[in-house]
N, C-alpha and C positions, 0 to 999 in steps of 0.2 A: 636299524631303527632303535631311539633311546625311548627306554621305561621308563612310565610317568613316575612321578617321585612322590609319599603320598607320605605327607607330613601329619605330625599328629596339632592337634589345637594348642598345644603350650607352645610348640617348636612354633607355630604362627604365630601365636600372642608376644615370643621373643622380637622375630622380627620386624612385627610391627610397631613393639616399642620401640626399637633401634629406630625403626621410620620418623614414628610421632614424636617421641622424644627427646631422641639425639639430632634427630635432622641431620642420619646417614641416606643418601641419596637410592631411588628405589633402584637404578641399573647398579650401583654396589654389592646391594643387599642380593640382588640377582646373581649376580657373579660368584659372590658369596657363599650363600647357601644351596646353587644349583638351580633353582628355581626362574619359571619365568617373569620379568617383570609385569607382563600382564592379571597374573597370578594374583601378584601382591595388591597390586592392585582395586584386584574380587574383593580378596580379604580385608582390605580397609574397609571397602564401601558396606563390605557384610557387618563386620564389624560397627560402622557408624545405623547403618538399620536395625543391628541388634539392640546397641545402645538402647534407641527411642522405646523398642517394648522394654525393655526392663525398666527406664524410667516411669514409662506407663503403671508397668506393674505395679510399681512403688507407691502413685497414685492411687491405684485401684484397691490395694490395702488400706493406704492411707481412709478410703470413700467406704472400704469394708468395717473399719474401726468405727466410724461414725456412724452407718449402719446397726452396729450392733448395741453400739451408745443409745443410740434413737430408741431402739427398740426397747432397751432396758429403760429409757424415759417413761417409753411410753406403758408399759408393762407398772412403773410404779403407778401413772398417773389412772391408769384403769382403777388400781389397787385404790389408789386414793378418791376415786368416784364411788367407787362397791362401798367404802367407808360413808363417805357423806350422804349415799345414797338411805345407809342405813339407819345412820344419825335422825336425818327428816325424816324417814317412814315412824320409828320411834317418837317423835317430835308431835307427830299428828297423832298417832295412837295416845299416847298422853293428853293430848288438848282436848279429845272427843272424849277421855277418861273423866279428866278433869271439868268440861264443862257439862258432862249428864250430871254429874257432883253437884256443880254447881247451880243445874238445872232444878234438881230436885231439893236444893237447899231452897232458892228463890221460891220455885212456884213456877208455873204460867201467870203467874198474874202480874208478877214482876218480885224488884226487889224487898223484902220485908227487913230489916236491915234496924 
């Protein structure tokens, strides 16, 4: 009975470049390197399913960047409400300053002017 052959991931990233690349044929590659063509086979398709997460991934940083964009938008734009928010409280504390001023300049009675 023949022992399975138990390649490492570079020695299959070889082969499957020979595959995808060269467009060396898979019963070559079988003969080859010992291995069966069924094998190679896996290892493409695994290969082509791996692809799609890592793409993804790429995506999901890409969506994480923006997230943390967003975030620091929004973080200024808080910043910038607490500002204005403070402007108008000041604003009104001044006008209710300025008009008892102006109140007791005039009178109740009205303007003396």
């Amino acid at each position: 009975m023949k022992q399975r052959k138990h390649l490492t991931a570079e020695k299959k990233v070889i082969i499957l470049r020979e595959l995808l690349d060269n467009g060396v044929p898979t019963s070559q590659l079988s003969e080859q390197y010992g291995v069966n063509v069924n094998d190679i086979l896996r290892w493409k398709k695994q290969l082509f399913e791996g692809a799609t997460v890592l793409l993804e991934r790429k995506k999901l940083r890409k969506n994480s960047e923006a997230e943390i964009r967003n975030k620091l938008l929004e973080s200024k734009l808080r910043q910038k409400d607490e500002i204005i928010s403070a402007i108008t409280q000041e604003n009104l504390e001044l006008k209710k300053t300025s008009m008892g001023t102006y109140n007791r300049k005039v009178g109740r009675a009205g303007y003396k002017g």
